[in-house]
C-alpha positions as CSV (number, residue, x, y, z in Angstrom):
1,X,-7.6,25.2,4.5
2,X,-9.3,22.6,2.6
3,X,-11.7,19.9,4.4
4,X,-10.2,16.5,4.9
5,X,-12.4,13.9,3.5
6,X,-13.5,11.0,4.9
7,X,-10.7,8.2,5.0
8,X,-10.3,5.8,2.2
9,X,-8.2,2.3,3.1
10,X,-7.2,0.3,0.3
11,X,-6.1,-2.9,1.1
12,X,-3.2,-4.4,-1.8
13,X,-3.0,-8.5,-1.4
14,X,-0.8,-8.8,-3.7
15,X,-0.2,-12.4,-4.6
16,X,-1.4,-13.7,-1.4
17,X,-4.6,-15.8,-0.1
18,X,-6.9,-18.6,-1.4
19,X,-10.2,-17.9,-1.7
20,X,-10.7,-19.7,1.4
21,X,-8.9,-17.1,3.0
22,X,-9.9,-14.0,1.0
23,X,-13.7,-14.9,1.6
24,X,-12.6,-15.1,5.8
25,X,-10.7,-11.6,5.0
26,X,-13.7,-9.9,3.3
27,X,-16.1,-11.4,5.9
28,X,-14.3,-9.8,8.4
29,X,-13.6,-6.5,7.1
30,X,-17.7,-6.3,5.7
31,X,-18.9,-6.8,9.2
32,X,-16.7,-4.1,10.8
33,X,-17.4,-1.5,8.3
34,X,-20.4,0.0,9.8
35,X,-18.7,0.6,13.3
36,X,-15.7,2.6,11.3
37,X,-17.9,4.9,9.5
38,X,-17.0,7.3,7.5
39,X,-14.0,5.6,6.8
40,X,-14.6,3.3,3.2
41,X,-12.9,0.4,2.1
42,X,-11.5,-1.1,-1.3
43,X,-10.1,-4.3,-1.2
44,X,-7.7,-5.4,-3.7
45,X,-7.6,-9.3,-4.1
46,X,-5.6,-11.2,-6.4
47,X,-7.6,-12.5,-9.9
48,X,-8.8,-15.9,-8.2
49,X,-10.2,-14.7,-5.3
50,X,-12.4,-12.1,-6.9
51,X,-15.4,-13.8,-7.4
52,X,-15.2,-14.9,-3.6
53,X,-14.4,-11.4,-2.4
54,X,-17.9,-9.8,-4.6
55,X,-20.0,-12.8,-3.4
56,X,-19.1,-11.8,0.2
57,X,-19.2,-8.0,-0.1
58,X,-22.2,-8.1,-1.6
59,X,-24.6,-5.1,-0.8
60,X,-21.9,-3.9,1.7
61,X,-19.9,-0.6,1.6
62,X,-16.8,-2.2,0.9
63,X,-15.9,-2.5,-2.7
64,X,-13.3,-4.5,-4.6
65,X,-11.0,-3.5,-7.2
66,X,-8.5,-5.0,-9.3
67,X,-4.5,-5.3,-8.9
68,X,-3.3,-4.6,-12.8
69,X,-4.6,-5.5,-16.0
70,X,-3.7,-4.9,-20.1
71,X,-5.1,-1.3,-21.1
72,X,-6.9,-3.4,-24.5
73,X,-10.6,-4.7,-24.1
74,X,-9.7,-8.0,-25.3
75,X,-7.9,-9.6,-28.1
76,X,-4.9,-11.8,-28.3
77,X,-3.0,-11.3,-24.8
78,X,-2.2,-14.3,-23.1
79,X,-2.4,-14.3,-19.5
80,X,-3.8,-10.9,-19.5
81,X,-7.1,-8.8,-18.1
82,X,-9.2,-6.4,-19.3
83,X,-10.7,-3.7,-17.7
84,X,-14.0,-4.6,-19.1
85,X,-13.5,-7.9,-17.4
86,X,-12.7,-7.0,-13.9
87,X,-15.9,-4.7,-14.5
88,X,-17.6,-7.4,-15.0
89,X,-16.0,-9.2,-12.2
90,X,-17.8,-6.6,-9.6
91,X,-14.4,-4.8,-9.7
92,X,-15.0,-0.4,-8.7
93,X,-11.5,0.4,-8.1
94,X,-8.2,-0.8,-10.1
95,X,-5.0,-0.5,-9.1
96,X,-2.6,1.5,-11.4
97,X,1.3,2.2,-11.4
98,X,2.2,0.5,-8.5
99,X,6.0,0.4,-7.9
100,X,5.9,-3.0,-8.2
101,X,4.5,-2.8,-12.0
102,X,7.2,-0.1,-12.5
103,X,10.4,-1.7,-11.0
104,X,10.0,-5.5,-11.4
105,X,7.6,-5.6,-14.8
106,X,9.1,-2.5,-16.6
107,X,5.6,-0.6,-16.5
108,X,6.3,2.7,-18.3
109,X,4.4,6.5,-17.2
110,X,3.2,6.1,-20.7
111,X,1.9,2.5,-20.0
112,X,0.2,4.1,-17.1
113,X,-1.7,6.7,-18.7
114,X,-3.1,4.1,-21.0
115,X,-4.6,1.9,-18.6
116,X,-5.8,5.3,-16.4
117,X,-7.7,6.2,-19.9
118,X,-8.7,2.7,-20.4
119,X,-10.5,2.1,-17.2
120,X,-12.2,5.2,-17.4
121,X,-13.4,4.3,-20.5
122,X,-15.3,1.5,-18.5
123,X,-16.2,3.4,-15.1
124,X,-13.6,2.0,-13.1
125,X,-11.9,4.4,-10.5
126,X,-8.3,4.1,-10.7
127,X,-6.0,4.1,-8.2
128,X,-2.8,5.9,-9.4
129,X,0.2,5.0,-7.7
130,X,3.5,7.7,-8.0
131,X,6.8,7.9,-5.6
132,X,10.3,7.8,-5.8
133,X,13.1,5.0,-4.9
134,X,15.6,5.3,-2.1
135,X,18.5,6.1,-5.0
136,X,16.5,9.2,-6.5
137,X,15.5,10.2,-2.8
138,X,19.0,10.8,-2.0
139,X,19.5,12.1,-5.1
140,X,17.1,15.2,-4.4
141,X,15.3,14.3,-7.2
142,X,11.7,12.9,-5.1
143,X,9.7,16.2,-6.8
144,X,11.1,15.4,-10.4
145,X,10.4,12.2,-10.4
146,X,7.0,12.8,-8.9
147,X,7.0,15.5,-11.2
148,X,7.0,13.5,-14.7
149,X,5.0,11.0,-13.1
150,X,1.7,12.8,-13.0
151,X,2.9,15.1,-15.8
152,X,2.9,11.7,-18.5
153,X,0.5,9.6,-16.0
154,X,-2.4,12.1,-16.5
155,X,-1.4,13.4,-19.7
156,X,-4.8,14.1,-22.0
157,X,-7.1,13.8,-18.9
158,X,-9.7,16.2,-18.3
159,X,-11.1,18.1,-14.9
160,X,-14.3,15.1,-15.5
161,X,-12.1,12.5,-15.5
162,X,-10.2,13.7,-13.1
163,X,-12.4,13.3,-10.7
164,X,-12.8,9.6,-10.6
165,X,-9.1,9.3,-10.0
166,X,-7.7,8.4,-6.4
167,X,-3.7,8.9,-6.7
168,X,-1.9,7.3,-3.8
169,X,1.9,8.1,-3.4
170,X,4.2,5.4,-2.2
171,X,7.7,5.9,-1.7
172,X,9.5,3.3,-3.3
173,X,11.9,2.8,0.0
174,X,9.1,2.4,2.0
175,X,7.2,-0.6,0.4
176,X,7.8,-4.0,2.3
177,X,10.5,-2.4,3.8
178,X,9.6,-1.4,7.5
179,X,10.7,2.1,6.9
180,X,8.0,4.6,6.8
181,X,8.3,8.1,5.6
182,X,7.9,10.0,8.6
183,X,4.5,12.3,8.7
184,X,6.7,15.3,8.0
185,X,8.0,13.5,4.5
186,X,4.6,12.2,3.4
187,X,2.8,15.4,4.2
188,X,5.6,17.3,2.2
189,X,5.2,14.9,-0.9
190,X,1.2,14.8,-1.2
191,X,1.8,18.9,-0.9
192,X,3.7,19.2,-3.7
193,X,1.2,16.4,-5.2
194,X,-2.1,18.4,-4.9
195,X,0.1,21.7,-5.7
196,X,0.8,20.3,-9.5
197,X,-3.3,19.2,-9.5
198,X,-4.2,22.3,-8.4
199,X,-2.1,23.7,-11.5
200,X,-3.6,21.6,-13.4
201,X,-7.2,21.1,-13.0
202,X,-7.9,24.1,-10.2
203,X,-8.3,24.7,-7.0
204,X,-11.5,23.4,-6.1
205,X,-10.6,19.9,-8.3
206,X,-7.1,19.8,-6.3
207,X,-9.2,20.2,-2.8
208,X,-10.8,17.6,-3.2
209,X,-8.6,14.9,-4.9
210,X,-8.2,12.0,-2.6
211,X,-4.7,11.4,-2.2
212,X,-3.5,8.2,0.0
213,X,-0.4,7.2,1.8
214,X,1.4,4.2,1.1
215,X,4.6,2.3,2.4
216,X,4.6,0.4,5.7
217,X,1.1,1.8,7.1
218,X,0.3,0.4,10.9
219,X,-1.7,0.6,13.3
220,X,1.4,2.4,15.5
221,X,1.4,5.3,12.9
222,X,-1.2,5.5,10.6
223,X,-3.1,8.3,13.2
224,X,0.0,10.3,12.9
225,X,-0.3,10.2,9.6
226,X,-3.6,10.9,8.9
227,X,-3.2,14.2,11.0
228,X,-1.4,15.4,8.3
229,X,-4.1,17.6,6.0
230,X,-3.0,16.2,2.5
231,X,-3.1,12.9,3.4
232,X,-6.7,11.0,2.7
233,X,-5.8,7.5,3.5
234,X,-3.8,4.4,3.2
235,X,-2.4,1.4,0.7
236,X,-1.6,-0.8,2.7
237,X,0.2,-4.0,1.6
238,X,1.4,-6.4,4.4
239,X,-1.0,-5.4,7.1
240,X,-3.8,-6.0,4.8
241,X,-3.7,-9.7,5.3
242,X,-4.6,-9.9,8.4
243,X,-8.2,-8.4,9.5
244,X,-7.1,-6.7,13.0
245,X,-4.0,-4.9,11.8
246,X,-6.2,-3.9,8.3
247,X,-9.3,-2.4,10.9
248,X,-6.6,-1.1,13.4
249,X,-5.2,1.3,10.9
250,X,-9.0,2.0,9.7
251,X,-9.8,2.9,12.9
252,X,-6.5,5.2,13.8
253,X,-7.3,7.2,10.6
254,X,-11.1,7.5,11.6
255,X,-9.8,8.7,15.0
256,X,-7.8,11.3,13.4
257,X,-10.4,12.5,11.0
258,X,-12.9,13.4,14.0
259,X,-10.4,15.5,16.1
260,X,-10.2,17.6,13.2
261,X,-13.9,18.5,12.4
């Protein structure tokens, strides 16, 4: 059986918080950090608030990544980021994929794999986001869908780059919803996730891919969750915003992960 790693809790703001209030977020998380070792934190703040989120997080163990940006280093793209520049913001992590990107902006799997090459290119760790809707669910089509997503979403990627990836699977259906795929459903989809890595890249690579849960985390389930062995940690969305349910389910997972050591 592999070893579980440590968790990793990745909190998505999404268009939400002034810097005002993303500065009072960070504070809050930084200064509990220490007392939820091993778990780490990434903290995904809209563009404005990223300069406010790096000042506060300085020389802490959280780190900050971005929520989306245009796979080009720069040029003639209104309204668009770089990976370069949220490198340069103090951003670690970035997020890629997310349903969000997919369903409301028309992000492609081939879009994907060009920003996942393009923030390697610049030593940011992306955050790839896969999972199926509610329609394709029913359908009996969650592995196929999951299926083409890595297949195209990692296409051209080596075992090196590889392992600077996080991939996070979020079942459309789940996101903002309330409903949360029960630990049984989420354990059988990041399965079938590190099967196809382990395919892949290997064994040893797919052992120790971090692979996070995402759609309705809480306090009230993410311990369950976490129990399950292919499941890393959390993106969390809504419970981000506020610091106690954010450090609640930080806490659940690092309760989980030291019953099974």
């Amino acid at each position: 059986m592999r070893p579980q790693t440590p968790p990793l809790i990745a909190g998505n703001w999404k268009m939400h918080l002034t810097r005002a209030e993303a500065g009072a977020l960070v504070q809050a998380v930084v200064q509990s950090a220490p007392e939820l070792a091993p778990a780490k934190f990434v903290l995904l703040p809209p563009y404005t608030a990223l300069a406010e989120a790096a000042a506060r997080m300085a020389g802490s163990a959280v780190s900050m990544g971005g929520q989306n940006f245009y796979w080009e280093d720069k040029g003639a793209f209104t309204g668009e980021v770089s990976a370069p520049l949220l490198a340069d913001a103090g951003c670690r992590y970035v997020l890629v994929g997310h349903s969000e990107r997919r369903h409301l902006f028309g992000e492609t799997d081939q879009a994907v794999n060009k920003k996942i090459l393009a923030s390697l290119r610049v030593g940011l760790r992306p955050i790839v986001c896969v999972g199926e809707t509610l329609e394709e669910r029913e359908a009996g089509r969650t592995f196929d869908v999951i299926r083409l997503q890595l297949e195209v979403g990692l296409s051209g990627l080596n075992g090196t780059q590889f392992a600077s990836l996080v991939l996070a699977y979020e079942p459309v259906w789940a996101i903002g919803t309330g409903k949360t795929a029960s630990p049984a459903e989420a354990q059988e989809a990041h399965a079938f996730i590190r099967t196809r890595l382990e395919e892949k890249y290997g064994k040893p690579a797919s052992d120790c891919a971090i692979i996070l849960y995402g759609g309705s985390v809480k306090p009230a389930n993410a311990y369950y969750l976490f129990k399950e062995r292919d499941i890393d940690g959390f993106l969390v969305g809504g419970a981000s915003l506020e610091a106690a349910s954010f450090l609640g389910i930080a806490g659940e997972a690092v309760k989980a992960y030291k019953e099974v050591q």
